[in-house]
VEXDONU-402505 format. One line per field, with one value per atom (N, C-alpha, C): residue number from 1; atom name; residue in one letter; z, y, x. Coordinates in steps of 0.05 Angstrom, whole numbers, plus 5000, padded with zeros to 4 digits. Layout:
<recs>
resi: NUM ...
name: CA ...
resn: A ...
Z: Z ...
Y: Y ...
X: X ...
</recs>
This chain:
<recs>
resi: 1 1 1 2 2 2 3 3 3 4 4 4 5 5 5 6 6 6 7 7 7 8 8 8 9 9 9 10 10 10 11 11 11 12 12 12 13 13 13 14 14 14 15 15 15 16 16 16 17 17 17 18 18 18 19 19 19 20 20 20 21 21 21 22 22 22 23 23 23 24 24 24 25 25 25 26 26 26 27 27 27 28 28 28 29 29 29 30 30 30 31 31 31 32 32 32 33 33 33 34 34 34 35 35 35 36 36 36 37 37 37 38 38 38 39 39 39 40 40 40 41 41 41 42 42 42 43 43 43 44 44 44 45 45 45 46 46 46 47 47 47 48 48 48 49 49 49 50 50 50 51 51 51 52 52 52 53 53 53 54 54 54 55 55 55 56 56 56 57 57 57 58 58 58 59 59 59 60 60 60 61 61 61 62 62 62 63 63 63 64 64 64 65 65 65 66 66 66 67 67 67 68 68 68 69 69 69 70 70 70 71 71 71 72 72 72 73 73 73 74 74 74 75 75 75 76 76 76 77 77 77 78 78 78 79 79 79 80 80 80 81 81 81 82 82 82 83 83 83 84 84 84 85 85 85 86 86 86 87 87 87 88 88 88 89 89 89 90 90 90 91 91 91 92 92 92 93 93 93 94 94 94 95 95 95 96 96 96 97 97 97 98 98 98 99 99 99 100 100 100 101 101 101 102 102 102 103 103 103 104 104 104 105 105 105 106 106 106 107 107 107 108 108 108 109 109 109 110 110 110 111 111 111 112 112 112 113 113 113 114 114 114 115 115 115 116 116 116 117 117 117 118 118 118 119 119 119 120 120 120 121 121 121 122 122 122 123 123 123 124 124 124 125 125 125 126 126 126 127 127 127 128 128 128 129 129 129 130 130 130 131 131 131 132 132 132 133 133 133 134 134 134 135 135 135 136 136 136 137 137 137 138 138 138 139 139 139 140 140 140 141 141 141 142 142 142 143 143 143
name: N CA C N CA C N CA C N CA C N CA C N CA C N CA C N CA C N CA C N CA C N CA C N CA C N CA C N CA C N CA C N CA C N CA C N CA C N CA C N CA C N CA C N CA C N CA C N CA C N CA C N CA C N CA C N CA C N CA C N CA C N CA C N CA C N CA C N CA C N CA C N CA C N CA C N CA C N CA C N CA C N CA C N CA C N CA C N CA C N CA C N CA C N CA C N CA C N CA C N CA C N CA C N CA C N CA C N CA C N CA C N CA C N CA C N CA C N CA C N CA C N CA C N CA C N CA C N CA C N CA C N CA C N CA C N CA C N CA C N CA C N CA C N CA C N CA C N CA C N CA C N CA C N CA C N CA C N CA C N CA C N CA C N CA C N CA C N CA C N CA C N CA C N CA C N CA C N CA C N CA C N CA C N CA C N CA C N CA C N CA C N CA C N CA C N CA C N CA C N CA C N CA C N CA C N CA C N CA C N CA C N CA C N CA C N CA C N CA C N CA C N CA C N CA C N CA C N CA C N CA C N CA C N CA C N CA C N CA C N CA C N CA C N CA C N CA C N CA C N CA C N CA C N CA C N CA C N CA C N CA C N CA C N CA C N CA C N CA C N CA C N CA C N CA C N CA C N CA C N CA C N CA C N CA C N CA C
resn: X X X X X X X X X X X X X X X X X X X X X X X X X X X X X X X X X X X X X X X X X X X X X X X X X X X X X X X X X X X X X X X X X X X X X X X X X X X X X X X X X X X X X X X X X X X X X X X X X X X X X X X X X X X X X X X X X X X X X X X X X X X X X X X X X X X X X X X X X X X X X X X X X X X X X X X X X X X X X X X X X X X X X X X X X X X X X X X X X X X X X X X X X X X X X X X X X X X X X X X X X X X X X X X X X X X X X X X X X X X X X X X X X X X X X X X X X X X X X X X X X X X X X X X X X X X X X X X X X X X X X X X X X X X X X X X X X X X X X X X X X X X X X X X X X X X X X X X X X X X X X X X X X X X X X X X X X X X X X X X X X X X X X X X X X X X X X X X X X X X X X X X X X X X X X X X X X X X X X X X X X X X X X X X X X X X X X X X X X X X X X X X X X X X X X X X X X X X X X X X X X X X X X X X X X X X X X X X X X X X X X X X X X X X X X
Z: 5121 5142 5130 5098 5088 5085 5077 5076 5095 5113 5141 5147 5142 5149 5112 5093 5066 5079 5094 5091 5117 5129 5156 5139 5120 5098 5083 5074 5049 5060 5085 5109 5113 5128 5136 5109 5092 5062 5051 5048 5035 5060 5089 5102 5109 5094 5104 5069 5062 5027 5038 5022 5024 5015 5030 5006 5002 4977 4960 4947 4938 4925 4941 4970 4987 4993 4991 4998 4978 4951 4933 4926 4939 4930 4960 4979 5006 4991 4987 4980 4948 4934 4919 4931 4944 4959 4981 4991 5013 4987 4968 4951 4939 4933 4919 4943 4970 4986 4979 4975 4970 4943 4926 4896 4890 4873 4869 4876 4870 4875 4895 4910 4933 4929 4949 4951 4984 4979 5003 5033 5047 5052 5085 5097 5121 5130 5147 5148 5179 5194 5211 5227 5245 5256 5282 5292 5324 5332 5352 5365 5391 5407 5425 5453 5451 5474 5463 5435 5430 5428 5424 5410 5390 5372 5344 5335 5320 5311 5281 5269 5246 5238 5209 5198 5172 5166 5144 5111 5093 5064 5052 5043 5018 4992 4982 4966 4932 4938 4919 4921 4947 4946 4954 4953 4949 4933 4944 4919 4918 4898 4893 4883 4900 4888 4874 4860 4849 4859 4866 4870 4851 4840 4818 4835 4825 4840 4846 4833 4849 4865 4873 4890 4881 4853 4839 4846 4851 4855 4846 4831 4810 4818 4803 4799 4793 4798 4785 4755 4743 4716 4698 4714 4713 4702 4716 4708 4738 4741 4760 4787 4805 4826 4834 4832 4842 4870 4873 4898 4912 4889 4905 4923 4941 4957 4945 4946 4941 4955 4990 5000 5013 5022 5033 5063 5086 5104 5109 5102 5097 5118 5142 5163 5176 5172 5197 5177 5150 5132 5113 5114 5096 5067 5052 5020 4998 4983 4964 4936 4933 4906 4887 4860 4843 4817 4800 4778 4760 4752 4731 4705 4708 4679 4670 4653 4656 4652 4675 4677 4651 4647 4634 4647 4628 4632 4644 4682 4685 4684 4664 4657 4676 4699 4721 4750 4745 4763 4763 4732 4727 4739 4744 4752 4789 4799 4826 4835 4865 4876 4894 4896 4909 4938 4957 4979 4992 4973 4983 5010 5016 5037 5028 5033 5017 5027 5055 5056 5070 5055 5069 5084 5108 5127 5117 5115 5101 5127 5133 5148 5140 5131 5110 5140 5137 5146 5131 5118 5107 5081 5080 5053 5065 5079 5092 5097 5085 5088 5101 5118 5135 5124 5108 5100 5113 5130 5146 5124 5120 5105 5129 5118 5138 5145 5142 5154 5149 5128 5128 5155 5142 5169 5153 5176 5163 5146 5124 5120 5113 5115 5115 5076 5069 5048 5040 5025 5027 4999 4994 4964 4952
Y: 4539 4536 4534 4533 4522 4548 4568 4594 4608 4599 4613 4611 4579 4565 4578 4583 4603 4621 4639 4672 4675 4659 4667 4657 4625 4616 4627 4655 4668 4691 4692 4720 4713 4691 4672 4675 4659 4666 4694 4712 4737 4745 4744 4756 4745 4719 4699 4711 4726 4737 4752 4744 4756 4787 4812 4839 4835 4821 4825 4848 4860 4886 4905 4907 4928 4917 4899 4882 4905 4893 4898 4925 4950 4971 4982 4973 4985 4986 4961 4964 4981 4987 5010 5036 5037 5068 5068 5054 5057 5066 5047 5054 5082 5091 5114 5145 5129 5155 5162 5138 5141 5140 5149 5146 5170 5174 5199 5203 5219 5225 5240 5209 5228 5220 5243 5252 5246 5236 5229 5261 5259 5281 5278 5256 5250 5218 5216 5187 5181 5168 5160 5139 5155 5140 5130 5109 5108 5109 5114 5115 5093 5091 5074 5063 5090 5096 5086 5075 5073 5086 5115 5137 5154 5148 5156 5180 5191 5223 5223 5245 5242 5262 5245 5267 5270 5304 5313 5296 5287 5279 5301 5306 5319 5321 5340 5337 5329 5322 5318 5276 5278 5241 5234 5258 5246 5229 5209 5197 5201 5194 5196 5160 5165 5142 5154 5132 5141 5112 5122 5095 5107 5080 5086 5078 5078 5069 5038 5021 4996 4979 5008 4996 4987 4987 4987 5008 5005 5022 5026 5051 5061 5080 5075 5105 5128 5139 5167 5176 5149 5161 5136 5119 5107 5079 5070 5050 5030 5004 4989 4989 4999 4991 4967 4966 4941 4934 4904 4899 4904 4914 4921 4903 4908 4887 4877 4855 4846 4855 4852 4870 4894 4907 4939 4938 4946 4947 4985 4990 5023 5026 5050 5049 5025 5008 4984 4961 4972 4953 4942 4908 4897 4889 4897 4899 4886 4867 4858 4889 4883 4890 4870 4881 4868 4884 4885 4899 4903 4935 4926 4922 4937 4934 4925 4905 4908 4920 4910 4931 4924 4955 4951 4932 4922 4924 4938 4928 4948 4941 4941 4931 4923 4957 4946 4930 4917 4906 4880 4868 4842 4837 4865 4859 4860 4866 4864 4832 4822 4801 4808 4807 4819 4801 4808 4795 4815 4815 4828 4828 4845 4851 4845 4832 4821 4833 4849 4875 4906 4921 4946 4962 4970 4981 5016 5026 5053 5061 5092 5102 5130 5145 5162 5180 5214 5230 5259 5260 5281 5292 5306 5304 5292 5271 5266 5226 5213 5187 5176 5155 5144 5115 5106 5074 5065 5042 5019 4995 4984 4959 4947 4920 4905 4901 4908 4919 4946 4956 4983 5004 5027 5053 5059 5069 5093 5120 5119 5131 5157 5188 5197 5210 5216 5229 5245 5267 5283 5292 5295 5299 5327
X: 3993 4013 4041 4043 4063 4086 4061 4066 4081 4075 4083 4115 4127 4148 4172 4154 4173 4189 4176 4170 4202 4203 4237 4244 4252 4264 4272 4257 4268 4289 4283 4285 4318 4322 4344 4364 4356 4368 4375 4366 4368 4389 4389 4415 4435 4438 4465 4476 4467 4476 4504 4532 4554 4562 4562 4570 4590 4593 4620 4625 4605 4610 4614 4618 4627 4658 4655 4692 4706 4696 4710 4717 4705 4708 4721 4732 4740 4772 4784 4814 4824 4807 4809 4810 4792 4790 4812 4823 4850 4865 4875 4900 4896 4871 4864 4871 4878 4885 4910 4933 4960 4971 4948 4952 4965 4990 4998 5026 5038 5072 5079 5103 5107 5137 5148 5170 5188 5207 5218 5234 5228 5231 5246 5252 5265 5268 5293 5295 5294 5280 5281 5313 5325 5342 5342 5359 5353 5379 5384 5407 5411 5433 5435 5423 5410 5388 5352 5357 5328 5310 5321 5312 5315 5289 5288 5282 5301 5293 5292 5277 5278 5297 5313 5337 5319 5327 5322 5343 5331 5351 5354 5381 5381 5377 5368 5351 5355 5389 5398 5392 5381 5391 5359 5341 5312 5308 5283 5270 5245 5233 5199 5190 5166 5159 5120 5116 5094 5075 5046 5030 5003 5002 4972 4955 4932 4900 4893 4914 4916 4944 4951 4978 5000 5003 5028 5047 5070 5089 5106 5111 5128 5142 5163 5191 5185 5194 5192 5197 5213 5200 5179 5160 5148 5149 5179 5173 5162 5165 5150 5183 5178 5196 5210 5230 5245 5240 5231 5233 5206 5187 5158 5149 5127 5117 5089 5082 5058 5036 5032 5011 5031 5001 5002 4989 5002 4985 4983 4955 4951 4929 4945 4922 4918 4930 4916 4901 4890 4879 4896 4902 4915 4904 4919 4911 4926 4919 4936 4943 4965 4973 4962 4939 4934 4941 4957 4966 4938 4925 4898 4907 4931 4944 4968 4981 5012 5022 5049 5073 5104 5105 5136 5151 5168 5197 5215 5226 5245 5274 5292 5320 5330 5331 5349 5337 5317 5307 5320 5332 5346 5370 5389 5410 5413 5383 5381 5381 5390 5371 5359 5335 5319 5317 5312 5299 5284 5261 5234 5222 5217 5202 5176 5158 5126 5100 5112 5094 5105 5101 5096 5084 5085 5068 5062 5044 5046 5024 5036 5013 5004 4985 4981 4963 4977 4955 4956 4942 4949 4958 4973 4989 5019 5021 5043 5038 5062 5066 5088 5089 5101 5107 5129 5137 5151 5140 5164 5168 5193 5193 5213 5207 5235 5244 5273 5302 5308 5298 5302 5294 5299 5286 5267 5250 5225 5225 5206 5219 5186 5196 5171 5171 5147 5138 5116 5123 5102 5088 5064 5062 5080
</recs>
């Protein structure tokens, strides 16, 4: 009889078990969509009527930003971005920034004061990216 009262005990136990190892590999694979160099390519404006159009940048006042496979966000000539945000909200899923590796030294990040924005909203379709930060405008990018 003793047998009987083990066997949901072990049952009960084995599915109150946490997948951590599926946690852990969802927010790699988001960052791994936006991994790679992109290029700024239009700025979102609004006007007085509360209607937003997108203006084309020129291409002399583009920027590029670069994102590695864990959400670090870098310059274009690789060093670490001033002012980065700690999380990422990509698609609707919020994600910490965890550095796998350290980052350089960026000189001119010292002579900034930053008042970070601490997350970025990114919306990715395509070969085409959409960044909202805080006070800033939207802004779009494309690989």
């Amino acid at each position: 009889m003793k047998r009987l009262l083990y066997i949901p005990l072990v049952l009960v136990w084995l599915l109150s078990c946490k997948k951590d190892s599926f946690n852990d590999l969802s927010p790699n694979s988001a960052f791994t969509t936006v991994s790679g160099i992109w290029h700024s390519i239009e700025v979102e404006r609004s006007s007085l009527d509360n209607k937003s159009t997108w203006e084309p940048i020129e291409a002399a006042k583009s920027d590029s930003l670069i994102f590695r496979a864990d959400g670090v966000v870098l310059n274009a000539n690789g060093t670490p971005r001033c002012c980065a945000p700690a999380t990422m909200i990509i698609n609707g899923t919020l994600l910490d920034v965890k550095p796998a590796t350290a980052l350089p030294n960026n000189p001119q990040c010292e002579l900034l004061n930053c008042i970070t924005c601490p997350t970025w909203e990114i919306s990715i379709s395509d070969d085409q990216l959409i960044i909202a930060t805080c006070n800033s405008p939207r802004m779009k990018y494309v690989r």
